[in-house]
C-alpha positions as CSV (number, residue, x, y, z in Angstrom):
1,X,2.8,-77.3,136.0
2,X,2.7,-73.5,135.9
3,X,5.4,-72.1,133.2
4,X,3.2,-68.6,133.2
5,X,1.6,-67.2,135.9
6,X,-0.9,-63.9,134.8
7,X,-1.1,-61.0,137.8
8,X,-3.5,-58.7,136.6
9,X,-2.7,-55.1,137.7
10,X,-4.5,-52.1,138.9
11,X,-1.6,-51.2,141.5
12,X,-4.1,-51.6,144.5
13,X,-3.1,-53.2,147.9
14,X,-5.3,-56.1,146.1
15,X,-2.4,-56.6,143.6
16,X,-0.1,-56.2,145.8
17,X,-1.1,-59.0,148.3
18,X,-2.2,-61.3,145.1
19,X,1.9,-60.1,143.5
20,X,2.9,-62.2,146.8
21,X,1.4,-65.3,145.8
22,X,2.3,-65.3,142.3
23,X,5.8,-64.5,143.4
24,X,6.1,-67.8,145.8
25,X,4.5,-70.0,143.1
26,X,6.8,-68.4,140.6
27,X,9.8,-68.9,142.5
28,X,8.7,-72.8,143.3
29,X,8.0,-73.2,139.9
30,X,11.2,-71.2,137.8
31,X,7.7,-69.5,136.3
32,X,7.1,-66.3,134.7
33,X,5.1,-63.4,135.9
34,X,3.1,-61.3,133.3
35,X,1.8,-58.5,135.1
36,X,-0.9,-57.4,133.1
37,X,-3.0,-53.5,133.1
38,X,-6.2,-53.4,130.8
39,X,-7.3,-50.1,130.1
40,X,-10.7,-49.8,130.5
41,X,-11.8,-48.7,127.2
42,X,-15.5,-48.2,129.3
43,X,-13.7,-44.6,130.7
44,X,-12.4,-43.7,127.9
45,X,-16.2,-43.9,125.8
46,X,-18.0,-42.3,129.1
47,X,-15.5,-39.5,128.5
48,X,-16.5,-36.1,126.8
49,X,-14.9,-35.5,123.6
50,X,-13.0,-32.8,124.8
51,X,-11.5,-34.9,127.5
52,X,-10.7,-38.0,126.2
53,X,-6.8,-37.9,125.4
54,X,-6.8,-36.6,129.1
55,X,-8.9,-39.3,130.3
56,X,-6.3,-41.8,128.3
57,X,-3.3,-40.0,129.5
58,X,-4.4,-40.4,133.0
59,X,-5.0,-44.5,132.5
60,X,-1.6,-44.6,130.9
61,X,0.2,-43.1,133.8
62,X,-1.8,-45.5,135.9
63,X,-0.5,-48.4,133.7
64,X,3.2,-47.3,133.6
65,X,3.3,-47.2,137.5
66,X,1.1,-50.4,138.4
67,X,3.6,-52.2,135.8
68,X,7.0,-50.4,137.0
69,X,6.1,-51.4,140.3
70,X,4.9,-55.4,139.4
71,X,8.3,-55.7,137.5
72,X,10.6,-53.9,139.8
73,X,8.9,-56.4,142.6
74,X,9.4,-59.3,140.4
75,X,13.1,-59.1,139.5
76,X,13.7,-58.1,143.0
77,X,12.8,-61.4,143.9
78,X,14.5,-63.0,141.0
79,X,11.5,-64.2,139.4
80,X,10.7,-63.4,135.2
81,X,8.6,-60.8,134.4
82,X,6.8,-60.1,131.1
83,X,4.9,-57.0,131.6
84,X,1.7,-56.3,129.1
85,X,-0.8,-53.4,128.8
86,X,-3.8,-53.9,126.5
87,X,-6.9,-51.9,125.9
88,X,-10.3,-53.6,126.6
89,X,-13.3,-54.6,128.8
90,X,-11.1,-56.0,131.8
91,X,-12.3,-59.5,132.1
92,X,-12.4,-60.0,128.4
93,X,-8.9,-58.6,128.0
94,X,-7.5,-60.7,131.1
95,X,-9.0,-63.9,129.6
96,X,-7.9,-63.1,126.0
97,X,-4.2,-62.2,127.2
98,X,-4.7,-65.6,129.3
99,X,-5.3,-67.6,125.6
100,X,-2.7,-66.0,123.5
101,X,0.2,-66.1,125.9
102,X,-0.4,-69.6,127.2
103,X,-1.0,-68.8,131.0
104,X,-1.4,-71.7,133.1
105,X,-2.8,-69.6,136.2
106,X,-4.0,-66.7,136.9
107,X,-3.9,-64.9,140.6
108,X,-6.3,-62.1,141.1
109,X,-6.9,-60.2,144.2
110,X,-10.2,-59.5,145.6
111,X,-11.8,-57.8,148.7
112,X,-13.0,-60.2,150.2
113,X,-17.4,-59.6,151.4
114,X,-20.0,-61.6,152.3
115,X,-23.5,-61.2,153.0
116,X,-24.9,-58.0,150.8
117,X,-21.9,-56.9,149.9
118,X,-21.2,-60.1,148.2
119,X,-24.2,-60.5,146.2
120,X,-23.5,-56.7,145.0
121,X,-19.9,-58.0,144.1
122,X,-21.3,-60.1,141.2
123,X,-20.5,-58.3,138.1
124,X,-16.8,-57.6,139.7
125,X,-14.1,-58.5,136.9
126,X,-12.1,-61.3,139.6
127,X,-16.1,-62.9,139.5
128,X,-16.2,-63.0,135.8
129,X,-12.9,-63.7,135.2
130,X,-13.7,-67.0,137.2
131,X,-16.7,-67.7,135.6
132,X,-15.0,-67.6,132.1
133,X,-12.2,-68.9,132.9
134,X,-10.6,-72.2,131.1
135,X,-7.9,-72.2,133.5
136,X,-6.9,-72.1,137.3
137,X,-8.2,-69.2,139.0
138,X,-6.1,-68.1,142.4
139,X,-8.4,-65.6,144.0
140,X,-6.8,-64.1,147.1
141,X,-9.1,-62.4,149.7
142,X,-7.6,-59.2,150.7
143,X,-8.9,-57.7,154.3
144,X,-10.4,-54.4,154.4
């Protein structure tokens, strides 16, 4: 049932906790994990002219480490990964990765609100990426 699981990445104790259900699915499931970092292409217009290689160096380094540290977890626990970096609006990018390489679920971490908070929470990319979605959505709450 799920061949391809999609984990996307920002490296934040929000992957991390969402990495852990991908990971038991996975393993149930002989699956692969394709932790995926967008980079939001949103900084890198909002940045000066003069800054932007800087601003893109700065999301690279971000991407190498969130993705080092998906696959490193992944083989350690002798699941398949198939890392990916791609350049984008996030929830457009997830979704679009989701199509071409045939996921069958996606797990996303998310803090988890309610009341206020929630309601300012709506244009979050785990929100959209549900709405849009053609696919299973895991959303894991993650505790403050």
């Amino acid at each position: 049932m799920y061949d391809d699981i999609l984990l996307p990445t920002d490296g934040s104790s929000a992957t991390t906790e969402a990495l852990d259900h991908a990971l038991t699915i996975a393993a149930d499931k002989d699956a692969t994990v394709h932790p995926l970092y967008i980079v939001d292409k949103r900084h890198l217009r909002a940045a000066d002219d003069d800054t932007t290689e800087e601003v893109r160096r700065s999301l690279e380094e971000e991407a190498t480490h969130a993705l080092d540290d998906a696959r490193v977890r992944i083989e350690d626990e002798g699941v398949t990964p198939e890392t990916a970096r791609r350049e984008g609006i996030p929830h457009r990018a997830i979704l679009g990765y989701a199509e071409e390489a045939d996921i069958d679920l996606i797990v996303m971490g998310t803090h988890g609100k309610n009341g206020r908070e929630r309601l300012a929470q709506l244009g979050s990319t785990t929100e959209r990426v549900v709405k849009n979605a053609d696919l299973p959505v895991l959303v894991v709450e993650i505790g403050d």
